[in-house]
N, C-alpha and C positions, 0 to 999 in steps of 0.2 A: 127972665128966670125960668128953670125947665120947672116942668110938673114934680111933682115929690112925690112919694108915699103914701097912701092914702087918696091920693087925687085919682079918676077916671078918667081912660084914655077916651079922647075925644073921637066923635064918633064924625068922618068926614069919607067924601068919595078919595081912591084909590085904585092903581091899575096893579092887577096881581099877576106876578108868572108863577104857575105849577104846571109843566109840562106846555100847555097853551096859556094865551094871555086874556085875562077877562076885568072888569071892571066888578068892583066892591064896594064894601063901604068896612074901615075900620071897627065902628061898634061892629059888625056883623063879625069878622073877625075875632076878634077877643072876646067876646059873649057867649058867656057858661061855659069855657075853657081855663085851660092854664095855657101861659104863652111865654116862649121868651122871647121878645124883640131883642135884634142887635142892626146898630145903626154901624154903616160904615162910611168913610168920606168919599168914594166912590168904587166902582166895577173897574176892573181892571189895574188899578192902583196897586203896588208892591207889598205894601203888609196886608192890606183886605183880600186880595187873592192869593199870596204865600201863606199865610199865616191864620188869619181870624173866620174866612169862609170855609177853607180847608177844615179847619176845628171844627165846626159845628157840624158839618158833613160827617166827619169823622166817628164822633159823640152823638150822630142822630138816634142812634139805637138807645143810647142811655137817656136820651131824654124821653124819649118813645113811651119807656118803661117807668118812669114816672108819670106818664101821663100828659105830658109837656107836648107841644105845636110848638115850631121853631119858625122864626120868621127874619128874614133877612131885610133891612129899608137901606135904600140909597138915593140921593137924590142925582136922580139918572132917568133917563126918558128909558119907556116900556122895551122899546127896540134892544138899548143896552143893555139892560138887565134880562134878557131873554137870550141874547147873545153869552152875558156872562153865565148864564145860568148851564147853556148848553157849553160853552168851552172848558166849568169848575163840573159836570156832569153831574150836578146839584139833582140830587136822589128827588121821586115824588114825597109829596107830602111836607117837604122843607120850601116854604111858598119865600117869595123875590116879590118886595113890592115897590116898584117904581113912584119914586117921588119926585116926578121930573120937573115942575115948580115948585117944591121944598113948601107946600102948605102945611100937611101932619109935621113934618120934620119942626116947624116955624110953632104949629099947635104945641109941640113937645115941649118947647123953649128948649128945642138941643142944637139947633143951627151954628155953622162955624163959618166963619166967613176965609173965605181960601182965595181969597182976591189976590194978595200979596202973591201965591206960586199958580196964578192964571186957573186958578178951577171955579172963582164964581162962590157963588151960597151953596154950603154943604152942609148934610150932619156930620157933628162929633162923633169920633169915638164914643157909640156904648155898650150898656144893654140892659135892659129891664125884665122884671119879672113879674106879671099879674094873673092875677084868678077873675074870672066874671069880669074884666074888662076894669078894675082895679087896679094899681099899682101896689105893689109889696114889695119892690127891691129896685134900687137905682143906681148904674153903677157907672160912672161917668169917667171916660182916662182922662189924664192929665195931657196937655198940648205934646205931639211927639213919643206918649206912652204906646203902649199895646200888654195892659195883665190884667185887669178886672173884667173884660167884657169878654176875654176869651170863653169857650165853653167849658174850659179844665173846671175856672175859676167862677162860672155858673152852676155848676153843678156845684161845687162845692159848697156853694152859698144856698142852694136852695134845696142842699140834704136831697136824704133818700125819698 
């Protein structure tokens, strides 16, 4: 079952791309921020790179001005995501956090299992919304969707 509302994003290691690739820790991450996590089922993949990466690139200035850190998870090794980062020319500041054993992804309780079309354990479709490392908004698609986790439909959820 994933985390809810009210639950605390668990505080674990993580490799992050912003520009170069460095090693983290999620509480550090989310602590005394607003954040919006969006999980994709992987880099390079046809709606995550048409559609829901492009968005948030897009809309990074609108989240900016709320005060919002935008965060991209896939569970993808550092390489890929540093790759996809540099091919979607993913602006500074919009951090790509490689989740290349799906641990956090696995913590979240958002993992999809993509065995069946050859991709292995992935995250779902999402995206969440917290303050101080918090959870405040969870928005999880449906198998085959793409509308609540876009960023149209982040922003809209989490006002001005």
């Amino acid at each position: 079952m994933s985390l809810q509302p009210g639950d605390t994003i668990p505080d674990m290691p993580i490799q992050v791309v912003d520009g170069e690739v460095r090693s983290s820790r999620t509480g550090v991450l989310f602590a005394g921020r607003k954040v919006v996590l969006f999980g994709v089922p992987g880099a390079f993949t046809p709606t995550c790179s048409n559609q829901h990466l492009p968005g948030y690139i897009r809309h990074l200035a609108d989240f900016r001005q709320r005060g919002v850190t935008v965060i991209c998870l896939a569970v993808n090794d550092v390489h890929v995501m540093k790759a996809w980062a540099c091919a979607q020319q993913v602006p500074a500041g919009l951090l790509m956090l490689a989740d290349g054993n799906a641990g956090f992804t696995r913590a979240l309780g958002l993992e999809w299992d993509g065995t069946p079309f050859g991709m292995g354990l992935r995250a779902r479709r999402f995206a969440l919304y917290a303050e101080n490392s918090g959870i405040r908004l969870l928005q999880i698609e449906a198998p085959g969707e793409f509308r609540v986790s876009s960023a149209e439909a982040m922003l809209a959820a989490i006002g001005p």
